[in-house]
C-alpha positions in Angstrom: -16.5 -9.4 -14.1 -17.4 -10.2 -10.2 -13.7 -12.2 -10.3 -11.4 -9.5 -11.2 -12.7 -7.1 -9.1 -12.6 -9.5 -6.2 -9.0 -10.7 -7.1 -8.6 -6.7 -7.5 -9.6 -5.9 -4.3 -7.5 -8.7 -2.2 -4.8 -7.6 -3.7 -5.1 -4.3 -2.4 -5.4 -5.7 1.1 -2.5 -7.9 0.9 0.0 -5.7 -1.4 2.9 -4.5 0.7 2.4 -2.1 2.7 -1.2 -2.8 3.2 -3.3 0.3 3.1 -6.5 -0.5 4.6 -6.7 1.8 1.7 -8.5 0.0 -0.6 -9.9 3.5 -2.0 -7.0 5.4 -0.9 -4.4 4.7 -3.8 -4.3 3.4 -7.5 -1.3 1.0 -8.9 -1.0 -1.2 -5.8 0.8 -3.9 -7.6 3.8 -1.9 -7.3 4.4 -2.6 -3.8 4.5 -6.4 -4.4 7.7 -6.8 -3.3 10.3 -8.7 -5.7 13.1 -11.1 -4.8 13.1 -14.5 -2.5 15.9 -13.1 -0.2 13.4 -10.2 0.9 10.6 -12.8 1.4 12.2 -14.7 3.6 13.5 -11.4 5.9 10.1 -10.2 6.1 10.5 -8.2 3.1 12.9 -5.6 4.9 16.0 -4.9 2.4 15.7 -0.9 2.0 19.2 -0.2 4.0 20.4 -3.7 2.6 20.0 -3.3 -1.5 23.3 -4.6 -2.3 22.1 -6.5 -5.1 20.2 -6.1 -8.7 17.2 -6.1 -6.9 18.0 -2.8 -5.5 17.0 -0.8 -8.2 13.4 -1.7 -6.6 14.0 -1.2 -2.8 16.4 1.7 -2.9 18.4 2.9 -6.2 21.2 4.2 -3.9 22.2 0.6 -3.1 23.4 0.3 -6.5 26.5 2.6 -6.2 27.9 0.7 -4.0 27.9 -2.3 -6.2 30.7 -3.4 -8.9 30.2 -4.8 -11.8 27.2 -6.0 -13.7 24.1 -8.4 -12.6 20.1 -9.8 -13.8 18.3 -10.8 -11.3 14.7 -12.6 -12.0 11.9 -14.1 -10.1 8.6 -15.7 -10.2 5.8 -16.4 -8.1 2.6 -17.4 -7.9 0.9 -14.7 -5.9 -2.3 -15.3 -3.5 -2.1 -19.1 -3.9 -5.0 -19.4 -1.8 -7.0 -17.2 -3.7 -6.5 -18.0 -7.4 -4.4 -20.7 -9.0 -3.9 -18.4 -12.3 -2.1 -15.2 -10.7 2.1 -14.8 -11.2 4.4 -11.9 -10.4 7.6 -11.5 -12.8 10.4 -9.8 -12.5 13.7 -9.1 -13.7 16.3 -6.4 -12.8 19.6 -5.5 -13.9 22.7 -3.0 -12.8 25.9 -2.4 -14.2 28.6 0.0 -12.6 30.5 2.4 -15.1 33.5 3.9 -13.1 33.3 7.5 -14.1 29.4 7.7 -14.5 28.1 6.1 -11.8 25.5 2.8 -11.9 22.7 2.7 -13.7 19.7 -0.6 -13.2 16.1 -1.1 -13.6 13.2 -3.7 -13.4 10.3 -4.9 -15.4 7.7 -6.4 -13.3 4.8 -8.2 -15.0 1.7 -9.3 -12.9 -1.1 -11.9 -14.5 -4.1 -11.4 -13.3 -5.7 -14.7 -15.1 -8.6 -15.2 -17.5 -12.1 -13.1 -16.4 -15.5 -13.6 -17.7 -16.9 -10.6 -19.3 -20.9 -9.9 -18.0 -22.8 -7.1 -19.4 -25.2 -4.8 -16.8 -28.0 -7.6 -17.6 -25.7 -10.4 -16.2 -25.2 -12.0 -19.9 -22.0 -13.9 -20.3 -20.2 -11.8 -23.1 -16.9 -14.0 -23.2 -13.6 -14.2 -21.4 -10.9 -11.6 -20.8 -7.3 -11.1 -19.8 -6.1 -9.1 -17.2 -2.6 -7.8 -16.0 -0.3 -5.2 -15.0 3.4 -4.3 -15.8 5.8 -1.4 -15.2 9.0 -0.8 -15.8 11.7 1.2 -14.1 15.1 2.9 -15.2 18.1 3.4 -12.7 20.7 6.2 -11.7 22.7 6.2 -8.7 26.3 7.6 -7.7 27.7 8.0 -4.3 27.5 11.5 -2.4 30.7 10.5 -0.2 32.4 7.3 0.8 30.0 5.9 3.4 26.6 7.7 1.2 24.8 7.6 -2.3 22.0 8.8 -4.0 19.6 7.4 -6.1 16.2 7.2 -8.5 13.8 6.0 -10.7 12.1 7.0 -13.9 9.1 4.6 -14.7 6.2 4.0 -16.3 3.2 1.5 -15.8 0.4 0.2 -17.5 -3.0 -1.6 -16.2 -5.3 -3.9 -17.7 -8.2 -4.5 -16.1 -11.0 -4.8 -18.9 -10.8 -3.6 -22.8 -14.3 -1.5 -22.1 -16.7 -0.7 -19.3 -19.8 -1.7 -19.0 -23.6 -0.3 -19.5 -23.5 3.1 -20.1 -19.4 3.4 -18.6 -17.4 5.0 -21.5 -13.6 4.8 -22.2 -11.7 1.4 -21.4 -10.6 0.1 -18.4 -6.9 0.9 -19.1 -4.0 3.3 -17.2 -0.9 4.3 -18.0 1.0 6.0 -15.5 4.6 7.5 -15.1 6.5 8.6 -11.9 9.8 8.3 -9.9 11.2 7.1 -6.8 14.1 8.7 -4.6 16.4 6.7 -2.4 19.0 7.4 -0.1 21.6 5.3 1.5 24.1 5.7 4.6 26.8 3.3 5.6 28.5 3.2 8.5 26.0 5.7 10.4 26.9 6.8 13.6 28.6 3.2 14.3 30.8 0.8 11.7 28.0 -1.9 12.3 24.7 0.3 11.6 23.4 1.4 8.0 20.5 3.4 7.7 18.3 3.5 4.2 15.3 5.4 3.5 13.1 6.1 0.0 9.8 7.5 -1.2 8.4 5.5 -3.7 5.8 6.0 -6.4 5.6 9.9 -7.0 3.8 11.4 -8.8 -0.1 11.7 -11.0 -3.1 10.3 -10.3 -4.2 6.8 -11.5 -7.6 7.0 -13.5 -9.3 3.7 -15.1 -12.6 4.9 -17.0 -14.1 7.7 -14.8 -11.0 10.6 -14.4 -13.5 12.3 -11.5 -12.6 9.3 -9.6 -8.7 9.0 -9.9 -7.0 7.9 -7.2 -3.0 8.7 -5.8 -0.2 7.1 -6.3 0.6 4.5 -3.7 3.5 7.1 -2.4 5.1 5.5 0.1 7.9 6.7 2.5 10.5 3.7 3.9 13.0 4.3 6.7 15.1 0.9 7.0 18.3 0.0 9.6 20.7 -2.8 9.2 22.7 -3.5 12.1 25.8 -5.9 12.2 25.2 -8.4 14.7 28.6 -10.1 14.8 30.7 -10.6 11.8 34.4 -13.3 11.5 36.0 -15.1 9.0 32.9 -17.8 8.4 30.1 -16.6 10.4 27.9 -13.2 10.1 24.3 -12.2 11.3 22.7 -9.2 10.4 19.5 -7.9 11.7 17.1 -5.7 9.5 14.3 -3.3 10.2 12.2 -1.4 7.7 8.8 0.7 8.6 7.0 2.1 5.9 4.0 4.8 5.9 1.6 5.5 2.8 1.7 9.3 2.0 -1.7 9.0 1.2 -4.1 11.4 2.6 -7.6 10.1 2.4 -10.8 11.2 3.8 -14.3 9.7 4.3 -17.4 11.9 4.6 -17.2 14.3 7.4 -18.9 17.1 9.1 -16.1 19.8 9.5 -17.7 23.0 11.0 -20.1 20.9 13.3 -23.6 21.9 11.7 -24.9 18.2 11.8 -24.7 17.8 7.8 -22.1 16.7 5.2 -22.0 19.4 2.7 -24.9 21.6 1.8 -22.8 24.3 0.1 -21.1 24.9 -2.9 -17.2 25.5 -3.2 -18.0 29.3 -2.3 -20.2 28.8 0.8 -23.5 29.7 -1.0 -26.4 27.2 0.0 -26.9 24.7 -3.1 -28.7 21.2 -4.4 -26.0 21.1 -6.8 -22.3 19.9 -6.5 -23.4 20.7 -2.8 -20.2 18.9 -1.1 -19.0 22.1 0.9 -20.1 23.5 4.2 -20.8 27.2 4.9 -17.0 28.1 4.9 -16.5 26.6 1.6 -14.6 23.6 3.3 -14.8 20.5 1.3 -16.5 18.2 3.4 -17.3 15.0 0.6 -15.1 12.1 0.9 -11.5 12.9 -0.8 -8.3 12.6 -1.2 -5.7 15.4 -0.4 -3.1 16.2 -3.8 0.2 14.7 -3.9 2.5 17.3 -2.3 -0.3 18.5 0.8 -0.2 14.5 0.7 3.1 14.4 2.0 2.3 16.7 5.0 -1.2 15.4 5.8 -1.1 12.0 5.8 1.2 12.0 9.1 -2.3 13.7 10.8 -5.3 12.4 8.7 -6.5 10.1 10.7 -6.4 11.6 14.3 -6.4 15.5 13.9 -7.6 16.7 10.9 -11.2 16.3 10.1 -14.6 16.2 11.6 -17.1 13.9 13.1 -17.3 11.1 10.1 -20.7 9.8 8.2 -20.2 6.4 8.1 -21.8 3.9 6.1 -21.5 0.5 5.5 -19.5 -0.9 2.4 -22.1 -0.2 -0.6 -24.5 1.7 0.9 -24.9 5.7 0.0 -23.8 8.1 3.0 -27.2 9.9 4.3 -25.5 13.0 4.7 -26.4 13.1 7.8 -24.3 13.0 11.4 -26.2 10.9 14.1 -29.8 10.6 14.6 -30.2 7.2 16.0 -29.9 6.4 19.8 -28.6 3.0 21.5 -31.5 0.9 23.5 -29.6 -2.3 24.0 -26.3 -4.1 24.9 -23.4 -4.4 23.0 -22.9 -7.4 20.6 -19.6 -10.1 21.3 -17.5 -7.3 19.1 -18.3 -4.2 20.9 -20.3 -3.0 17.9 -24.0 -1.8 18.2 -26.9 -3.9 17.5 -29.0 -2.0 14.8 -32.2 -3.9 15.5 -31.7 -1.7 18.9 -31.4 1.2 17.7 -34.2 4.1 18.0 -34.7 6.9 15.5 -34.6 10.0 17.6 -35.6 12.5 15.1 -38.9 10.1 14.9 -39.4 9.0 18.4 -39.0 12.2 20.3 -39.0 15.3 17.1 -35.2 15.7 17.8 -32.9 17.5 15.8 -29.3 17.8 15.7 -27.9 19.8 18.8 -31.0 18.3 20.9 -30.3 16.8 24.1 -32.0 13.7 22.4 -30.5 13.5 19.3 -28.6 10.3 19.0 -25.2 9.7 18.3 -25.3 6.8 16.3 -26.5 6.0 13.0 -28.9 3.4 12.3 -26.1 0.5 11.8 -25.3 1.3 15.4 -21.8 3.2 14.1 -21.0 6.2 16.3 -20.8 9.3 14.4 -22.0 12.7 16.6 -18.3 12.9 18.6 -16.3 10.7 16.5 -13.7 13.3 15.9 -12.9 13.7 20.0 -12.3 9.5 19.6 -9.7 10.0 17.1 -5.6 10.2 18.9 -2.1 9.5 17.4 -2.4 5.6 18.1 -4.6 5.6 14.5 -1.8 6.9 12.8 0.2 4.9 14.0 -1.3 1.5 13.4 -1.5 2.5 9.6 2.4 2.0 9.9 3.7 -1.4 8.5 6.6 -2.9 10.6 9.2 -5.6 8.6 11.8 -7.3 10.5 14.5 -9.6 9.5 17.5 -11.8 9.9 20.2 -12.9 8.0 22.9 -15.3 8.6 25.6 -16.3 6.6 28.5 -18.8 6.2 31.1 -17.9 4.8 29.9 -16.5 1.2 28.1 -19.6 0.3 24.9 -20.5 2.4 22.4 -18.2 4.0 19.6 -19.0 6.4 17.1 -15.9 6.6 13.7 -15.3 8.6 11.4 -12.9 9.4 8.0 -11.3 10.2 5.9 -9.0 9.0 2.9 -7.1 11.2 0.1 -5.2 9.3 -1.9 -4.2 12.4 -4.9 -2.4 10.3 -4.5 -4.6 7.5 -4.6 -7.9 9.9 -1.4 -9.3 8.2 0.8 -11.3 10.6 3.3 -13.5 8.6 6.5 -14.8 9.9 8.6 -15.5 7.0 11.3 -18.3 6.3 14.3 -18.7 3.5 17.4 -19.9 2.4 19.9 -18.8 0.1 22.9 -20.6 -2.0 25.7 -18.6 -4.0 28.2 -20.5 -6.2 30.8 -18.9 -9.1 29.0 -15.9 -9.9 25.3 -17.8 -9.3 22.7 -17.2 -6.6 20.0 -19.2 -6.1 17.3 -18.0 -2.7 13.6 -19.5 -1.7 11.6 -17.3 0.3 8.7 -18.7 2.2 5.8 -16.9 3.5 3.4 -18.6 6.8 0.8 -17.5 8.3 -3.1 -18.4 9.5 -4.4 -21.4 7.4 -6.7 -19.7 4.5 -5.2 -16.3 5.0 -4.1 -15.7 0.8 -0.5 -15.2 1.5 0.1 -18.0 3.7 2.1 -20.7 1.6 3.4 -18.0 -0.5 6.5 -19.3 -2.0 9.1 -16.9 -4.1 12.5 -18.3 -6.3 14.8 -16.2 -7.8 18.2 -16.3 -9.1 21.1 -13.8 -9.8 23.8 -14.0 -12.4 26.8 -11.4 -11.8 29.1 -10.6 -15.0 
């Protein structure tokens, strides 16, 4: 099973936005983002929409729209990863004069064939994995220039039939929730429009374990489209869309200062059991805040809220325990700290925490006593995802489109590339992805194709 939880796992780093967060959210395939015309404008449409795919970027687009469409697309997704994983989709709108439009989406991902291994490491035989959702439409203008719009939807996860060893239940989900979308034209100027959604409301996602569910990937969008110049055969539009994960997410962390993680039950009484509090009965475990204190904290989890961390490297147990290890070397070429140079103060010189010599490292060289006070704005910000995007048209036929889109946490960098044709009531558009040799999304290639009846 080593496969699908590797294949798993890039996908949460390179799912759009990318959430440096693979523990933060559940359901990440949802923020794969459908249509070849978005790939190749750096996946930035949420003030554009004006198509059948809108029903996934921003419902409100689709009151805007006339008459009736399908839309459908394939890919093969991390090319340089796996040769066996496709994205589908296919979305539809129709207008109804007096009601408003309604739309929707299915989206199918294939996650390829996975060999099953028991807890002894015996081959157990092969496996399928995949996940698909699908989405229902409403949207109706508020005013002339504005609309309103949302989602009802449902989605289901495949990942293994059962767990393994002693793991009961199966390694299923099925999930409901809603987006909301608004839209603005005209805003402010006759050249600017203004979109912005939240995305992926509402339960937890759970797989075999409920005590370790994890959110939603919520995810609020803010997206401009300004009108470059526009004549009889000529138009360029530029678009910009920045989107930020309303997921509040934690790590271990020593919130009243004492030097441990926890120690406490929930109502401040010293305990050995379920002893994840501190002495004001302030959850100080790793966890994740609830959907709607989500909404509020995520904008300061990662600079002002929370205490000096208890960091750990990936697979190793958390000791529980801030500091305790002191620096006795240089620096390595990354600015990290050497741990075959680091000196266990609590051994060396009978220190304990709030000593003068009590170190403020760990013993992987990570700085913990003081982390907090490290901690500004500028890490809440780089957790923002930035897509830009230009499109240029002639006439109503041919369309030339790039793009980039810049990750900073996630270390994703692609500038993106596409054309588009449109003939009779056919569209045809190629979006290309680039991008660092061997990164899994360079070479990314999307095709889809609209019908309008």
């Amino acid at each position: 099973m080593k496969r699908i939880y590797s294949i798993v796992a890039a996908l949460l780093l390179f799912c759009s936005p990318s959430l440096n967060a693979q523990s933060e959210a559940g359901a990440i395939f949802l923020l794969i983002s459908p249509g070849a015309r978005a790939g190749g404008m750096g996946e930035a449409q949420v003030a554009i929409a004006n198509d059948a795919y809108a029903s996934y970027w921003n419902p409100a687009g689709l009151a805007f729209q006339t008459g009736s469409e399908i839309a459908f697309m394939h890919v093969n997704w991390l090319p340089n990863l796996a040769d066996d994983l496709y994205y589908e989709f296919l979305g539809f709108r129709k207008t109804f004069p007096t009601l408003g439009s309604l739309g929707g989406h299915l989206i199918y991902l294939n996650l390829g064939e996975q060999v099953r291994m028991d807890e002894y490491a015996q081959y157990q035989g092969k496996f399928t994995s995949y996940m698909t959702a699908a989405a229902l439409s409403y949207s109706t203008k508020l005013s002339s220039t504005s609309s309103f719009g949302m989602n009802a939807k449902i989605s289901y996860q495949h990942l293994v039939e059962l767990g393994t060893g002693s793991e009961k239940g199966k390694g299923t989900s099925t999930d409901f929730g809603f987006d909301l979308g608004y839209m603005h034209k005209e805003f402010l100027t006759p050249k600017l429009d203004i979109g912005v959604t939240m995305t992926n409301i509402g339960p937890k996602v759970s797989f075999i374990d409920p005590d370790q569910a994890d959110p939603q990937p919520t995810n609020l969008t803010l997206g401009l489209a300004y009108e470059i110049f526009k004549n009889d055969y000529n138009s360029l539009k530029m678009v910009y869309d920045v989107d930020k994960l309303l997921v509040a997410s934690y790590p271990d962390m020593d919130w009243d200062g004492d030097g441990i993680v926890g120690g406490f039950d929930k109502d401040g009484k010293a305990a050995i059991k379920n002893a994840n509090y501190n002495q004001n009965g302030v959850l100080e475990s790793a966890h994740k805040d609830r959907l709607f204190k989500a909404i509020f904290t995520s904008w300061v989890d990662d600079w002002l809220l929370g205490g000096d961390i208890d960091r750990s490297p990936a697979g190793e147990e958390s000791d529980k325990k801030i500091g305790g290890w002191e620096w006795a070397g240089d620096a390595n070429d990354n600015g990290n700290r050497d741990p075959e140079e680091m000196i266990n103060t609590a051994n060396e010189y009978g220190a304990t925490f709030g000593d003068d010599n009590w170190g403020i490292y760990n013993e992987w060289g990570q700085k913990e006593v003081g982390s907090a006070k490290d901690r500004s704005i500028s890490d809440e910000l780089d957790k923002l995802v930035h897509n830009f995007g230009l499109e240029y048209w002639y006439s109503s036929y041919f369309a030339l489109r790039t793009g980039y889109y810049f990750d900073k946490t996630g270390k994703i960098q692609n500038p993106t590339f596409g054309v588009g044709l449109r003939f009779s009531n056919y569209g045809f558009d190629f979006g290309y992805t680039s991008g660092q040799p061997g990164h899994p999304l360079t070479n990314t290639m999307r095709f889809s194709m609209n019908i309008q009846f």
